[in-house]
C-alpha positions as CSV (number, residue, x, y, z in Angstrom):
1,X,7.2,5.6,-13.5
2,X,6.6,2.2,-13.5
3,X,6.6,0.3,-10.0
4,X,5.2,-3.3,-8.5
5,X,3.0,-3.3,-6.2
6,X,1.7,-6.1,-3.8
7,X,-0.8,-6.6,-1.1
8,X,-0.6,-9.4,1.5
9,X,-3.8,-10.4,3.7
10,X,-6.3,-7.7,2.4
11,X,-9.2,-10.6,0.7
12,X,-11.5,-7.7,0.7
13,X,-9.8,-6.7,-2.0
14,X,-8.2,-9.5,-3.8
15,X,-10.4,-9.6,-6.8
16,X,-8.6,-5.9,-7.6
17,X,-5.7,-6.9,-6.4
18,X,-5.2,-10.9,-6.2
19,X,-2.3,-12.5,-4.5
20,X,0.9,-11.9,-6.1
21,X,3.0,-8.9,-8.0
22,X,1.0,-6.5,-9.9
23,X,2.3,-3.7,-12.3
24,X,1.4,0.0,-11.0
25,X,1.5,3.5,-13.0
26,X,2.7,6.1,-10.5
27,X,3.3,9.9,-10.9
28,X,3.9,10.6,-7.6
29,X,7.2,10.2,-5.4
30,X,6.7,9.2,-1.9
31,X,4.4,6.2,0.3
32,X,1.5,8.5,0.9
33,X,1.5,9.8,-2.6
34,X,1.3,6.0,-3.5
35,X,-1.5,5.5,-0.6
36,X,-3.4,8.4,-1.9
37,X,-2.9,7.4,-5.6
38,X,-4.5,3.8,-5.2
39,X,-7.0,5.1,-3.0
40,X,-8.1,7.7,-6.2
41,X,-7.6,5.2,-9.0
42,X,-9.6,2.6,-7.3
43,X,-12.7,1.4,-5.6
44,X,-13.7,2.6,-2.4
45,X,-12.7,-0.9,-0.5
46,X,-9.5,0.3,-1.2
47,X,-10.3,3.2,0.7
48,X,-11.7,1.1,3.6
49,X,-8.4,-1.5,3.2
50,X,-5.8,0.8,3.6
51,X,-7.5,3.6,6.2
52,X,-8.7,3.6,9.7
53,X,-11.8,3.5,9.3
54,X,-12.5,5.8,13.2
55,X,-9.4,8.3,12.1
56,X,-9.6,8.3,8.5
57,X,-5.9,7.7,8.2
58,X,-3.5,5.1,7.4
59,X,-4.0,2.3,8.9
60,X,-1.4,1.2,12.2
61,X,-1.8,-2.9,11.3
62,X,-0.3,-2.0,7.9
63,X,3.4,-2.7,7.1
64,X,4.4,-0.9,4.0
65,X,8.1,-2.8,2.4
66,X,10.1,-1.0,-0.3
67,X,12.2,-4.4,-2.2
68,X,11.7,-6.0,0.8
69,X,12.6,-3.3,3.0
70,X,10.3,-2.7,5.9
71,X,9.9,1.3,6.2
72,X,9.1,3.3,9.1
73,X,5.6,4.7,9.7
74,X,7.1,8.1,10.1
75,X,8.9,8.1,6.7
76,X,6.0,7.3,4.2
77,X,6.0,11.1,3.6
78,X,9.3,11.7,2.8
79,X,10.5,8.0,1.8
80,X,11.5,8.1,-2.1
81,X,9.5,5.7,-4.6
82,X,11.9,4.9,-7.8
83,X,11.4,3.5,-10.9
84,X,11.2,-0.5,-10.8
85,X,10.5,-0.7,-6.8
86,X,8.5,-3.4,-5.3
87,X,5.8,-2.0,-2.5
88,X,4.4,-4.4,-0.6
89,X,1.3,-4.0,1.5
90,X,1.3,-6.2,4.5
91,X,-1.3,-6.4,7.1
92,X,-0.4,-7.5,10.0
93,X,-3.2,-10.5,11.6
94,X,-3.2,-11.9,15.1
95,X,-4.4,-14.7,16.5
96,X,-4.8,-17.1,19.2
């Protein structure tokens, strides 16, 4: 199926992914099938942009949005992909 996908603060790996909506090839159905899809397909900075790098998984500072639809943490495993979707990437930066 087709999808968009996005990523949003992650310059590490803006020169795969710049700024912006990018079209996305998926045969899988769910977040972590997506997760583990780029991860194959890509680079390993994707790798090291999207997992912890101490725990190997997911990382917690990541927001993943379906059309602009924030979605729980614990639903990426069972939380439906469709045709035509948006996913956004999102990490989450702090400051002072």
């Amino acid at each position: 199926m087709k999808i968009e996908i996005e990523f949003i603060g992650f310059p590490v790996i803006y020169d795969i992914f710049p700024e912006g909506r990018h079209p996305h090839l998926f045969s899988g159905e769910t977040i972590t099938q997506l997760v583990e899809d780029l991860i194959k397909t890509n680079e390993q900075r994707v790798r090291e942009a999207l997992l912890d790098e101490r725990t190997k998984e997911f990382d917690h500072t990541i927001q993943v949005m379906i059309n602009r639809d924030f979605i729980d943490r614990d639903q990426f495993r069972d939380k439906k992909v469709r045709e035509g979707d948006h996913v956004t990437f999102l990490r989450l930066l702090a400051g002072g």
